[in-house]
DRENDREN-831768 format. One line per field, with one value per atom (N, C-alpha, C): residue number from 0; residue in three letters; atom name; z, x, y negated. Coordinates in steps of 0.001 Angstrom, whole numbers, always signed. Each point is the difference from the previous one (the first is absolute). Layout:
residues N
nr [NUM, ...]
rest [ALA, ...]
atom [CA, ...]
up [Z, ...]
east [X, ...]
north [Y, ...]
***
This chain:
residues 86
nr [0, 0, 0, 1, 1, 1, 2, 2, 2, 3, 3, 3, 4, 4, 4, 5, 5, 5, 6, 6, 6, 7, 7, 7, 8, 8, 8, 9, 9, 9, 10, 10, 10, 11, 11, 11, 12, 12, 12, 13, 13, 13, 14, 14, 14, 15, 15, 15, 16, 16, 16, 17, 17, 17, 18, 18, 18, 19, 19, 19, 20, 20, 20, 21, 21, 21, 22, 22, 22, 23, 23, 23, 24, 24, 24, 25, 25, 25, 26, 26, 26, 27, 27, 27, 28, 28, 28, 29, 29, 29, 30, 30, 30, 31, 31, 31, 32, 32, 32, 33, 33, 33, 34, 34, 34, 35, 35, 35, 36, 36, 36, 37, 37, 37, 38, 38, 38, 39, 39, 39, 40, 40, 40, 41, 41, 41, 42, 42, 42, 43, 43, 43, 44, 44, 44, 45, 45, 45, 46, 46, 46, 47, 47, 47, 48, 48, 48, 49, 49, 49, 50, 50, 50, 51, 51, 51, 52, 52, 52, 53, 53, 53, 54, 54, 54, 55, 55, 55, 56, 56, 56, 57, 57, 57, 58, 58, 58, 59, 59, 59, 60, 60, 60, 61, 61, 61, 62, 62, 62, 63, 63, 63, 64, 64, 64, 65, 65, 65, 66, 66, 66, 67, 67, 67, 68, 68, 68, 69, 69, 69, 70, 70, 70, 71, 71, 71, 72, 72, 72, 73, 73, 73, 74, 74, 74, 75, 75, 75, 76, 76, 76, 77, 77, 77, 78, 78, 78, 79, 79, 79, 80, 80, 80, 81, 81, 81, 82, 82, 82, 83, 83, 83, 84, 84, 84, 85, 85, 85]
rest [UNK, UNK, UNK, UNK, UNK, UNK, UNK, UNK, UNK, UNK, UNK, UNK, UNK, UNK, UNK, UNK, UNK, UNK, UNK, UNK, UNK, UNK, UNK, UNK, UNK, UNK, UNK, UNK, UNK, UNK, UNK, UNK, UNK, UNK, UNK, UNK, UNK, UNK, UNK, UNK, UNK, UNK, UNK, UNK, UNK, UNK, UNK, UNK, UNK, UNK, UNK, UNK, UNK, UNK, UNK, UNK, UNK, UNK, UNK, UNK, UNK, UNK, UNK, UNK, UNK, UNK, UNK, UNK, UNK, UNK, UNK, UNK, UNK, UNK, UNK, UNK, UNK, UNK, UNK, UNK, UNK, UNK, UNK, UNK, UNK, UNK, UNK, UNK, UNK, UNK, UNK, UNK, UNK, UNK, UNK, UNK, UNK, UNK, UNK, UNK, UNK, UNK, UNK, UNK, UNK, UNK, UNK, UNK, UNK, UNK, UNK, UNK, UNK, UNK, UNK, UNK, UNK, UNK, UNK, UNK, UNK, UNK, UNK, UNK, UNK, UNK, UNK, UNK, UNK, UNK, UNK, UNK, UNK, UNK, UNK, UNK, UNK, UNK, UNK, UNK, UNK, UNK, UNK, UNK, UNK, UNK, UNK, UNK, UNK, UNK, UNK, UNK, UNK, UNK, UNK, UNK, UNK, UNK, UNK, UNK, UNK, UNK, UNK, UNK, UNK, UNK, UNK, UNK, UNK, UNK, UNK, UNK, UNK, UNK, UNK, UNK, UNK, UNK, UNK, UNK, UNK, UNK, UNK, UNK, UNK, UNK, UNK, UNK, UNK, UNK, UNK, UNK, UNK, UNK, UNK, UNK, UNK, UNK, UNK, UNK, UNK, UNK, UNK, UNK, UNK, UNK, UNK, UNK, UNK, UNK, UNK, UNK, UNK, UNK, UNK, UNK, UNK, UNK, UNK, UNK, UNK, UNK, UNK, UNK, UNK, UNK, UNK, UNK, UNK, UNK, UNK, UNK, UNK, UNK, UNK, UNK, UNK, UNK, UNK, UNK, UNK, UNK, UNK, UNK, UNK, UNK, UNK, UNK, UNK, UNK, UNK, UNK, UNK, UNK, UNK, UNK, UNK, UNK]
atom [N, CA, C, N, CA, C, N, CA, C, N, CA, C, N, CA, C, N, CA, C, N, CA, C, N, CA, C, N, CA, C, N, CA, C, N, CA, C, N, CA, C, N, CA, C, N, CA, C, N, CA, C, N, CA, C, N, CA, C, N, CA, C, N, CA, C, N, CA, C, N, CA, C, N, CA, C, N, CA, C, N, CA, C, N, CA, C, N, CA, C, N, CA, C, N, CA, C, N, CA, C, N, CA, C, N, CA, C, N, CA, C, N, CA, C, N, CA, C, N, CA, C, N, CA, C, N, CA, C, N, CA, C, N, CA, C, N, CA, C, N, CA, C, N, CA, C, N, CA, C, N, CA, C, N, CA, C, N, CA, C, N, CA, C, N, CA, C, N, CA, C, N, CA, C, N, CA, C, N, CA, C, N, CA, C, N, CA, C, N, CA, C, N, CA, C, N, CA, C, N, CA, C, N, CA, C, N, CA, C, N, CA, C, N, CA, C, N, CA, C, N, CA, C, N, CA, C, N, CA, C, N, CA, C, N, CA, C, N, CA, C, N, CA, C, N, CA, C, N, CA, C, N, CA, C, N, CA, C, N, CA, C, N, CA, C, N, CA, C, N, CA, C, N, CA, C, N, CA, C, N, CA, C, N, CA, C, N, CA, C, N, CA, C, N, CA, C, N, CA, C]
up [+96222, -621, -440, -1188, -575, +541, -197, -71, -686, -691, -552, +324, -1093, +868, -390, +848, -528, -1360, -387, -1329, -716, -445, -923, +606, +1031, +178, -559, -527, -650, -849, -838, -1440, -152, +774, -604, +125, +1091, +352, -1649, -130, -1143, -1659, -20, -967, +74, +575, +28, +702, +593, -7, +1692, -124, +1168, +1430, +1043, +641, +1302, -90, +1677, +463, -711, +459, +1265, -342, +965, +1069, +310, +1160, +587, +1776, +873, +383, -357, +176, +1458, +347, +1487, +877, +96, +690, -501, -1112, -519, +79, +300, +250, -1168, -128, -721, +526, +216, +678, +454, -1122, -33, +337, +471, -70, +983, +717, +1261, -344, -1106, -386, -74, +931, -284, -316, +0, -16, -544, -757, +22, +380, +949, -214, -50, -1000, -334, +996, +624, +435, -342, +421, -841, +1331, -69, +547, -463, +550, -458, +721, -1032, -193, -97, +157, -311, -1119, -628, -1175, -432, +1038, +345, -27, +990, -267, -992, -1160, -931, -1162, +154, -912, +229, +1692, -144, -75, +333, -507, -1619, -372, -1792, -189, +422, -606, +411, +1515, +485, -994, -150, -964, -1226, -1038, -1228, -107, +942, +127, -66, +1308, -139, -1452, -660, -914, +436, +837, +262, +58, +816, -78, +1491, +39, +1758, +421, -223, +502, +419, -432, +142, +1076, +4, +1057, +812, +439, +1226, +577, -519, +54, +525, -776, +478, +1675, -379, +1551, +941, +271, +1214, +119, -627, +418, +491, -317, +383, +1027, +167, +1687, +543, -100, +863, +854, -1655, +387, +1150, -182, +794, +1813, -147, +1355, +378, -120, +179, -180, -822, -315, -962, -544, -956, -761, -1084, -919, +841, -392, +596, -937, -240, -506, +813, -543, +1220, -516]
east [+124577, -641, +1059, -380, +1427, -394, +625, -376, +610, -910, -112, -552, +445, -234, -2127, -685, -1118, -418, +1253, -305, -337, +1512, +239, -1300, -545, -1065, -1154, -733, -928, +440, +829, +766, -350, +144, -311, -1274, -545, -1948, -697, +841, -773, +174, +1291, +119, -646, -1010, -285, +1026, +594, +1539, -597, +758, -1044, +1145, -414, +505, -130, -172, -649, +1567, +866, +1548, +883, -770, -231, -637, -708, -1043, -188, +117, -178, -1425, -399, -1241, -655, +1503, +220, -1566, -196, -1006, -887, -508, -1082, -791, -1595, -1094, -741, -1432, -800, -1310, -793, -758, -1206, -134, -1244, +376, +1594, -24, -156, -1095, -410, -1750, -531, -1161, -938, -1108, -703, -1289, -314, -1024, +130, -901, +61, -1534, +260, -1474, +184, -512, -285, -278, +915, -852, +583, -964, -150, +1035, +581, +447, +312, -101, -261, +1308, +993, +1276, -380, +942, -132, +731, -390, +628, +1389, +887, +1262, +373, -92, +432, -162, -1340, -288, +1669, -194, +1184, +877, +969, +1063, +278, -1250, -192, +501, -1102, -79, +2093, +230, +1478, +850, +52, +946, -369, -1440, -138, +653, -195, +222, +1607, +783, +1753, +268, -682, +591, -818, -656, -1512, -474, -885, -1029, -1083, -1354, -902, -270, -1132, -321, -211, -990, -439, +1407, +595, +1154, +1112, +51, +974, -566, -1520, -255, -86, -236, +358, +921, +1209, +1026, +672, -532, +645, -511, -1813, -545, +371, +637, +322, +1214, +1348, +1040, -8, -622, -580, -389, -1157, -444, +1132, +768, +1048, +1469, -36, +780, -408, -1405, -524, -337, -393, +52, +1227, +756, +1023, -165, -1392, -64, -1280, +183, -1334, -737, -1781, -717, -1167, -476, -784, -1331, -1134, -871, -1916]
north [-101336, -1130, -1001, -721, -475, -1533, -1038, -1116, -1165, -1022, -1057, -1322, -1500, -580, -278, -543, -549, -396, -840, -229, +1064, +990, +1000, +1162, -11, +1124, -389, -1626, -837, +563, -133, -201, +1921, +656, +1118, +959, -1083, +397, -807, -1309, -375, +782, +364, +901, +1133, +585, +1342, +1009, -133, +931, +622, +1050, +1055, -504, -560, -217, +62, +1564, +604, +371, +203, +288, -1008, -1660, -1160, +285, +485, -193, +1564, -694, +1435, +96, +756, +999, +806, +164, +839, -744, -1109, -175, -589, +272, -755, +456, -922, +487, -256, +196, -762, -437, -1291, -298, +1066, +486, +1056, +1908, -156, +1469, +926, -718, +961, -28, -889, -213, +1232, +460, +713, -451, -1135, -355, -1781, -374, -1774, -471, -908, -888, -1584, -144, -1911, -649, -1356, -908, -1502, -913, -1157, -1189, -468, -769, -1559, -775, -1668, -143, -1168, -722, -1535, -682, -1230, -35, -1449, +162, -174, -512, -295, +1881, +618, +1123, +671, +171, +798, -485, -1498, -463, +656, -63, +514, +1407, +665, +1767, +385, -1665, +512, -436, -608, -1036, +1427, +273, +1457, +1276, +194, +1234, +3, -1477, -489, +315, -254, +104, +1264, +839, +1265, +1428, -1237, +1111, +777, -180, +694, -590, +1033, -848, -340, -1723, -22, +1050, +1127, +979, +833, +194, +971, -503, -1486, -896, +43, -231, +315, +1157, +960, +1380, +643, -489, +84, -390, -1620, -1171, +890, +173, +895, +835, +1353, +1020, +202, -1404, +12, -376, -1266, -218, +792, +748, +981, +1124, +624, +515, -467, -1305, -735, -204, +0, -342, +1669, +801, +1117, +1226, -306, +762, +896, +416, +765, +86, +4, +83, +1075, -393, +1125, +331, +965, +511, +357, -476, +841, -21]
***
């Protein structure tokens, strides 16, 4: 894996320029890739948090749905040690 600084890796995510040559892979997960199943549920935020969901999602582009997605399963993974499927 080569490396650069932050800037020049922006500068070449924003150009289109393919830049998986940057980034190690070796352990990457994806929130959903043990997903056998999904079920909906509805959960109530205050509105202080929905903001800073929407402001953290808005930075990294994505969507709320996908940041929280993400945060719980890294937690989960963190307090358990490993994603679970079930």
């Amino acid at each position: 894996m080569k490396t650069i600084t932050a800037k020049e890796f922006d500068e070449k995510f924003d150009n289109g320029e393919d830049i998986s040559e940057y980034l190690d892979f070796s352990k990457a997960t994806r929130a959903n890739a043990l997903k056998t199943d999904t079920k909906k549920v509805n959960v109530d935020f205050p509105q202080w948090i929905i903001e800073s969901l929407d402001k953290e999602a808005k930075k990294i582009g994505v969507t709320r749905q996908s940041i929280i997605k993400v945060w719980i399963a890294e937690r989960l993974k963190e307090e358990t040690g490993h994603l679970q499927a079930s």
